[in-house]
N, C-alpha and C positions, 0 to 999 in steps of 0.2 A: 564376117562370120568368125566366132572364137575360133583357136586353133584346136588341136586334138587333144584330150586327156591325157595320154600318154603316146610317148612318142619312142621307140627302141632305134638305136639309127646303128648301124655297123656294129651289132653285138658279137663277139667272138669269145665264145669258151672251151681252153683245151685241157684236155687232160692228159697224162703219160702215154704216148703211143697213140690218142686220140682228140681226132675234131671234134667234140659235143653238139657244138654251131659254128654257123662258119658266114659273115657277114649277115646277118640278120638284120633286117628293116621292116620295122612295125609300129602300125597308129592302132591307137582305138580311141574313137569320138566321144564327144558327152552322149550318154545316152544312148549308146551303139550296142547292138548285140554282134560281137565277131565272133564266129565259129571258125576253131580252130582245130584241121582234122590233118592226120598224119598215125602208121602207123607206129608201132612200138619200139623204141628205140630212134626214134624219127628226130625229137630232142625238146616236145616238147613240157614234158616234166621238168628240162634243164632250164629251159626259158623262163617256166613260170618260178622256179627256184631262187631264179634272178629278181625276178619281179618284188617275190616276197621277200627277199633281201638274204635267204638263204646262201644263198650261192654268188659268189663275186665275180661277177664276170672277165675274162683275161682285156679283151679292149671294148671298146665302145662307148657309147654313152645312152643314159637312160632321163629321158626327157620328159618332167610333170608338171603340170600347168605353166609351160616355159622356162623351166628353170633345169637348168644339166645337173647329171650329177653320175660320175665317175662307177657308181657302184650305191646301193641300198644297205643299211642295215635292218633288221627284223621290226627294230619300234619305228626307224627312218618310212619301211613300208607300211606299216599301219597308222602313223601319223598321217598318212600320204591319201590315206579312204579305200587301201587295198585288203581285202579280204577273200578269204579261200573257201570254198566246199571242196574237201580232198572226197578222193573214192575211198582211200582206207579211212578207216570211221576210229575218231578218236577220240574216245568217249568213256567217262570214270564211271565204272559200270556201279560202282558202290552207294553211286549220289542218283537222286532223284533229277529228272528232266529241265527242273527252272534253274540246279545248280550248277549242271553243267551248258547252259545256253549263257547264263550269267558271269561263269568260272573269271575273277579277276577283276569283275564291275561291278558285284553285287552291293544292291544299296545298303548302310548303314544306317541304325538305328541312334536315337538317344542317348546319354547318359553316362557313365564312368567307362562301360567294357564296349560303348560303341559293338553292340553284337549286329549281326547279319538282319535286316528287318526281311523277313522270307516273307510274309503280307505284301510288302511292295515290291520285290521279286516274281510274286506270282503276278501280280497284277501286268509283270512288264511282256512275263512271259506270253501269258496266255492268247493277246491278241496278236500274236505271229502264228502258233500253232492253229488259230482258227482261219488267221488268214492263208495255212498251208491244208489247210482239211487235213489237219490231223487227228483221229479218233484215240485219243488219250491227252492228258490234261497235265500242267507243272509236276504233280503231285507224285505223278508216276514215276516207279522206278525204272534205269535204265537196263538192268539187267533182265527184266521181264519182256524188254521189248525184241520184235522180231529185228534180222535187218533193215528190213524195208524202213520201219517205224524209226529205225536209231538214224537213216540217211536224213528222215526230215530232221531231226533232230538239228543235226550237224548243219543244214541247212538252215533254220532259226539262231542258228550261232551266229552266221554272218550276218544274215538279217535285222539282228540286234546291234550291230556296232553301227549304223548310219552310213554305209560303205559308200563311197561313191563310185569302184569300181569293184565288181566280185566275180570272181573267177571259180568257176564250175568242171570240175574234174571227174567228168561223168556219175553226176549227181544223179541220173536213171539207173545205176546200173542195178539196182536191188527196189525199186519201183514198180507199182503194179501200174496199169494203163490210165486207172483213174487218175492215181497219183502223179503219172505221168504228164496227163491232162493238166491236173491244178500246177505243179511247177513251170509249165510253159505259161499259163497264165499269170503265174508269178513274174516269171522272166519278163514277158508284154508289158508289166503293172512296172515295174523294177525302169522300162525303157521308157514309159510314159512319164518316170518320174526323176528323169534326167541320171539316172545311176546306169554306168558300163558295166556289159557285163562280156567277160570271157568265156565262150559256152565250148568245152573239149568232150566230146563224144566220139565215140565209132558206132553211135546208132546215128546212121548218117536221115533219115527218116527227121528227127527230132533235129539233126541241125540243119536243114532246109527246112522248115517247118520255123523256127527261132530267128535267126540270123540275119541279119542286113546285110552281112559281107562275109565271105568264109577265106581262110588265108590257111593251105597245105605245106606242110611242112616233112620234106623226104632226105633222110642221110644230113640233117642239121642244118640245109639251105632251104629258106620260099621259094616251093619249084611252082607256084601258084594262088592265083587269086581271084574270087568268081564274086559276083554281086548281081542281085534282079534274079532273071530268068535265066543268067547262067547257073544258078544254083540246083544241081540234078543230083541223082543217086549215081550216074554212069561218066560223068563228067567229073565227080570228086572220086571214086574209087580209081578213076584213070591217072588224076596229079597221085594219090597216094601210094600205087603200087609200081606206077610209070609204064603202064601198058592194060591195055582191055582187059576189064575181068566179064569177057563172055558169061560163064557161069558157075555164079559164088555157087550156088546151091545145086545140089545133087540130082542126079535121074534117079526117076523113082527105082522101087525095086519090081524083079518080076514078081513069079504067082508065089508067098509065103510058102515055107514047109509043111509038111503037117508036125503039129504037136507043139508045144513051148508051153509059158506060162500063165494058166487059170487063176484068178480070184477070183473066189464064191464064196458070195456074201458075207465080204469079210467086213470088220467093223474098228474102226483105231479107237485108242483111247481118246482123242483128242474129237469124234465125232462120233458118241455111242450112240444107237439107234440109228445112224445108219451105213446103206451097206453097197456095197461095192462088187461090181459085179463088170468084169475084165477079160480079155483073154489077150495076151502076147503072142502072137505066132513067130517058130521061128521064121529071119528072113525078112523081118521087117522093122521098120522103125517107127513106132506109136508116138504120134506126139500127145503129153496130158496139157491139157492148157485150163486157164481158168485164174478167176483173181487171185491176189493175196489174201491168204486165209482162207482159199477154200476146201482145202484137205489135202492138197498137191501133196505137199511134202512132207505132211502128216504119213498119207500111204506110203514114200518114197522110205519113211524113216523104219515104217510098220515092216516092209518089205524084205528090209536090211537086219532087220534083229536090233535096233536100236532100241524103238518102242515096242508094247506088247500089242500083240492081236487080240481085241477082244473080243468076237465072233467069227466065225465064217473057218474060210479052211484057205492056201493056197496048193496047187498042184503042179507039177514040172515033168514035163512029159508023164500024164496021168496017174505021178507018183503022188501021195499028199506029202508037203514039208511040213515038219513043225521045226520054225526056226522062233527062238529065244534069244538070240543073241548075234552080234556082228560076227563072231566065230563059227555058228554053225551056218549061216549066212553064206559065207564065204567059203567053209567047205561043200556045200554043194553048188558052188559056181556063179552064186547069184553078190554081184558087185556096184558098188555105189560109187560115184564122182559127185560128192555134193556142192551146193550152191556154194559156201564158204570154202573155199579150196586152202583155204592156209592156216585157218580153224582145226577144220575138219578132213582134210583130206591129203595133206602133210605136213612133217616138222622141217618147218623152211631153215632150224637152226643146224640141220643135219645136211650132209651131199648128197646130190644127184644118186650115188648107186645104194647107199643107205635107205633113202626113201622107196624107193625103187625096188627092191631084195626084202621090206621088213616084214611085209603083211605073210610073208611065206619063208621065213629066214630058216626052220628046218629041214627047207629042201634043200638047202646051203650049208648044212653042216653035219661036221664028223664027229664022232666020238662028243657030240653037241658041242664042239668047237667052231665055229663060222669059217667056212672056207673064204677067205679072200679072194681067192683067182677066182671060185665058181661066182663070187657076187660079183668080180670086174667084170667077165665074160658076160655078162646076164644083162651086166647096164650098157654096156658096149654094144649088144643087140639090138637092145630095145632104142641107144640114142640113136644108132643107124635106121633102124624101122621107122621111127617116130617126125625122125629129123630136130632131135631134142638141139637145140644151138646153146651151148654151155663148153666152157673151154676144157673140162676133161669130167672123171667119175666125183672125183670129191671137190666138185663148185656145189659152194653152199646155195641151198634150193634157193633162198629168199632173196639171191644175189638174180634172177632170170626174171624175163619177161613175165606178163600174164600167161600169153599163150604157152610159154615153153614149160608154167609150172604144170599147166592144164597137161601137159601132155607126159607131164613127170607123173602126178596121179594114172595116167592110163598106160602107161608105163608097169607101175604096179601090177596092176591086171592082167595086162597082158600076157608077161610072164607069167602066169598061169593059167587056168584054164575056163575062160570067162562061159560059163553060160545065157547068164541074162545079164545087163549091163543098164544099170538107172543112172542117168545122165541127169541131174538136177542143173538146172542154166546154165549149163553146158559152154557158153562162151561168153559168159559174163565179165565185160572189160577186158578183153582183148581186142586186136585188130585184125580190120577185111580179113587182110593175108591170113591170118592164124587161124580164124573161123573158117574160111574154105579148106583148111590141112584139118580141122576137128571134125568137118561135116565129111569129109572122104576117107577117113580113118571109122567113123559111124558106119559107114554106107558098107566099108570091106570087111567089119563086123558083122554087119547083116548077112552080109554076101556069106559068111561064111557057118551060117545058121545060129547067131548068135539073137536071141530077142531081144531088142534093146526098148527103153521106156525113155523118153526124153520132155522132162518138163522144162517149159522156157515161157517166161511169160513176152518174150519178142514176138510180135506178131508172125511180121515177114519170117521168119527163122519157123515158126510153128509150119507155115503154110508153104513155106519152100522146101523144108526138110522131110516130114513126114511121112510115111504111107497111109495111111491113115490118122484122125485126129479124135482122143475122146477130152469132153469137155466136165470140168466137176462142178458142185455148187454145195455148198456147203457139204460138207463132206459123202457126195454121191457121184455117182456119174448122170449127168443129165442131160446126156446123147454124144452119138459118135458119128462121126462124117465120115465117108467115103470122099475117094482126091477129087469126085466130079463134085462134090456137096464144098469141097472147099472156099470159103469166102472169109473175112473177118466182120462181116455183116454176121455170120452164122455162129462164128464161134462168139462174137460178145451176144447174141442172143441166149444160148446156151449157155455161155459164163455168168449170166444173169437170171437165170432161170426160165427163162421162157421157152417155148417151145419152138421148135421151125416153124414156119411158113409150108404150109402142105405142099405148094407147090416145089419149095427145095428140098422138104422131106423125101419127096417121091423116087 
C-alpha cells in the first residue's frame, strides 16, 4: 500500500506568550476526505497556514509523498498539488468570473503582444461551473454576484489547478442546500479521483456526511480521532468542547406577547408583484427559511430601510412605519445583524468600543464632543453581558474570532433599545460553542419582548431554534409551520413550492 500524501509528524508553532500547536501528528491518504473539526482558536487555521507554506512552523517536520521537509514555502506548496477554498472570498470584483478562476494561468494568444486568448479561457472555465451547478457562466461579472455564487466561484479556483490535495475552509458557509448537495458530490467525485481533500466545517452534519476520517483539534493538541460509525454529531461536539453539549439549541418560548411586527402585503423591489404577508409576535423567534434567492434577504434588507418598499405597509405594535432608510430603521428600534458581518455589519479596521458606540454615538456626546469614558463604560457592559473575549476596548474588531465579531455586531444593539431584531445567518462560520452563546442571547431577547426574525439557511439551526417557521418562494411566503408541523421534509416542500401534505398540514 502507498504511504500517505501527507504526513505532519511533531508540528509545533509558538508565538509570544503562546502555544498555536503543540505536537501535532497528522496524515491524509490519497484520496481521503479528513474532516477536521475543532472550535475557534482551536489552531486550525494555523496548521493549514503551515500547509500552505504560509506560516513556518517553530519544529517539526512536514512530510509529501516521502520526502521531509523542515517548513513550506507559498510556490514550495503549490508545487506540491496543495490548494485552498478559504471561507473569506478573495475575489477581484472588477473582472469577470473566467479571470478570476484563471488569475495567473490564463492562456495566451498568438503573435507579437501574446495578449490573454479569453475564447480559450472561457472554454476552460466553463466545464467547472457546470460541474459545480453554478447558474451563471465565465462571462459574468463578479461584482453582481451574490455570496453564495462568489463561494463557488472561489471553489472553481482550486478546481482549476489539478490539485491533488485541497483543503476546504468551510466552503458551505454561504451555500443554499442545493448547492450544498452538489459540493458534497463534488467532494465524492474529487475522492473517486484519487485527489485529498481537507474538509474544515462546524457544520458537523456535512462532515459526517463527507469524511472517511475526522481528526479534532482543542487548545492546538489532537485531543481526537473518529472513523466509520464513530463519526456522530454528540461524539465530535464532545472532543471539541471537552464535555457534553446536552443542549446546543434552545427551549422553546412560552405563549408570545400580544403585539410586534406586521407586514401587509408588502412587496420588495427585488420581487415586485409579489407580496408578503407576516406577523412577528413579540416573545418569539420566527425562523424565515428558504433557498437562495428566494426573497429571504431581499425582505430582511426591505425591512431595515436599506431597499425601498414597494407596496404594502409594515406595522409595530399596530402603529404603520414608514421606514426609508437604515436611520429611521433604527430609530424606531428595528435592527439588523446581516449575513456579511465584516461587510456589512462592522468596521473590523476600528476597536471593539468604536464599533460598539457608533450606530448611536450621539447619545455619547456633549457639546457634540464624544465622551470617552461614556463610550468605555458602554463597551465594558456590553463585553461583560456578551462574554465578548478581546483583550480590552480598543482590540481591533478584525483581530477576534467569528463568534466574538457576531457578538461585537449585537453589541451595537444592545446598547440600545432593540425592538425587533433580524438575524440574517446568524452564525455563519462560527463554532459549537459560539452558536449556543448566540442562540441564548436570541432566546433572552425574546424573553424580554423583543421580536426577533431569524433567517438561516442551516437546517438543524432553523428547526432547533425557532418557534415557529415561515418558509418564502420566490419572493412570497408559501406557508408557516407551527413546532408540531416541524420537519425538514416540510420546510424543503415549502422552500420549493409545493404545498404540504394535508395530513402535516392539519
Amino acid at each position: 500500500m502507498p504511504g500517505p500524501l501527507i504526513e505532519l509528524a511533531a508540528i509545533t508553532k509558538l508565538y509570544p506568550g503562546v502555544t498555536a500547536l503543540d505536537d501535532i501528528n497528522l496524515s491524509v491518504g490519497r484520496g481521503e476526505v479528513l474532516g477536521l473539526i475543532g472550535e475557534n482558536g482551536a489552531g486550525k487555521s494555523t496548521l493549514m497556514k503551515i500547509l500552505g507554506g504560509v506560516v513556518a512552523p517553530t519544529s517539526g517536520t512536514i512530510r509529501i509523498d516521502g520526502r521531509d521537509h523542515a517548513m513550506l514555502g507559498v510556490n514550495d506548496s503549490m508545487r506540491a498539488g496543495i490548494a485552498f477554498v478559504h471561507q473569506e472570498l478573495n475575489l477581484f470584483e472588477n473582472l469577470d468570473v473566467a479571470a478570476n478562476v484563471g488569475m495567473g494561468r490564463e492562456p495566451l494568444g498568438f503573435g507579437p503582444l501574446r495578449l490573454i486568448d479569453r475564447g480559450r479561457l472561457r472554454e476552460r472555465v466553463a466545464p467547472l461551473l457546470v460541474r459545480l451547478g453554478a447558474d451563471f457562466g465565465p462571462d459574468t461579472p463578479v461584482q453582481g454576484l451574490t455570496i453564495a455564487q462568489r463561494q463557488l466561484v472561489e471553489i472553481a479556483k482550486a478546481l482549476s489547478v489539478d490539485a491533488r490535495i485541497i483543503i476546504m475552509d468551510e466552503p458551505t458557509s454561504s451555500l443554499s442546500l442545493q448547492e450544498t448537495e452538489r459540493l458534497l458530490k463534488v467532494v465524492a467525485e474529487l475522492r473517486a479521483n484519487a485527489v485529498s481533500v481537507i474538509y474544515i466545517s462546524h457544520r458537523l452534519g456535512e462532515v459526517k456526511a463527507c469524511s472517511d476520517r475526522v481528526v479534532c483539534l482543542r487548545d492546538g493538541r489532537v485531543v481526537g480521532e473518529l472513523t466509520g460509525q464513530q463519526i456522530d454529531h454528540a461524539t465530535m461536539i464532545r472532543l471539541m468542547i471537552g464535555r457534553d453539549l446536552k443542549a446546543l439549541y434552545i427551549p422553546p418560548a412560552a405563549e408570545p406577547k400580544p403585539g410586534g411586527c406586521d407586514l401587509l402585503e408588502v412587496e420588495t423591489k427585488d420581487f415586485p408583484g409579489r407580496r408578503v404577508n407576516l406577523a412577528v409576535r413579540h416573545g418569539e423567534i420566527l425562523g424565515l427559511a428558504g433557498l437562495v434567492g428566494s426573497g429571504r434577504t431581499s425582505l430582511a434588507r426591505a425591512l431595515f430601510g436599506i431597499d425601498p418598499i414597494v407596496g404594502g405597509e409594515i406595522r409595530l405594535d399596530g402603529a404603520r412605519m414608514t421606514i426609508r432608510s437604515p436611520r429611521r430603521a433604527i430609530q424606531q428600534g428595528i435592527y439588523l445583524v446581516p449575513e456579511d458581518r465584516k461587510r456589512a455589519g462592522l468596521i473590523v479596521d476600528m476597536p471593539v468600543v468604536e464599533n460598539i458606540t457608533l450606530a448611536n454615538l450621539l447619545a455619547y456626546a456633549r457639546m457634540l464632543l464624544v465622551n470617552r469614558a461614556a463610550e468605555q463604560a458602554a463597551s465594558r457592559t456590553q463585553r461583560a453581558r456578551l462574554s465578548i473575549r478581546a483583550p480590552g476596548d480598543r482590540t481591533t474588531v478584525v483581530t477576534l474570532s467569528g463568534g466574538n465579531q457576531q457578538k461585537v455586531v449585537l453589541a451595537k444593539w444592545l446598547s440600545m433599545r432593540p425592538r425587533v431584531v433580524i438575524f440574517d445567518e446568524p452564525t455563519r462560520g462560527i463554532d459549537v460553542g459560539a452558536k449556543n452563546e448566540i442562540y441564548t442571547l436570541m432566546r433572552e431577547l425574546a424573553d424580554r419582548g423583543v421580536c426577533i426574525l431569524m433567517i438561516s439557511s442551516d437546517m438543524e439551526e432553523v428547526i432547533g431554534v425557532s418557534d415557529r417557521i415561515a418558509v418564502m418562494f420566490e419572493g412570497a411566503i408559501s406557508g408557516i409551520l407551527e413546532r408540531a408541523q416541524f420537519s425538514e421534509y416540510n420546510v424543503l416542500r415549502l422552500a420549493i413550492g409545493q404545498a404540504l401534505d394535508p395530513a402535516e398540514a392539519a
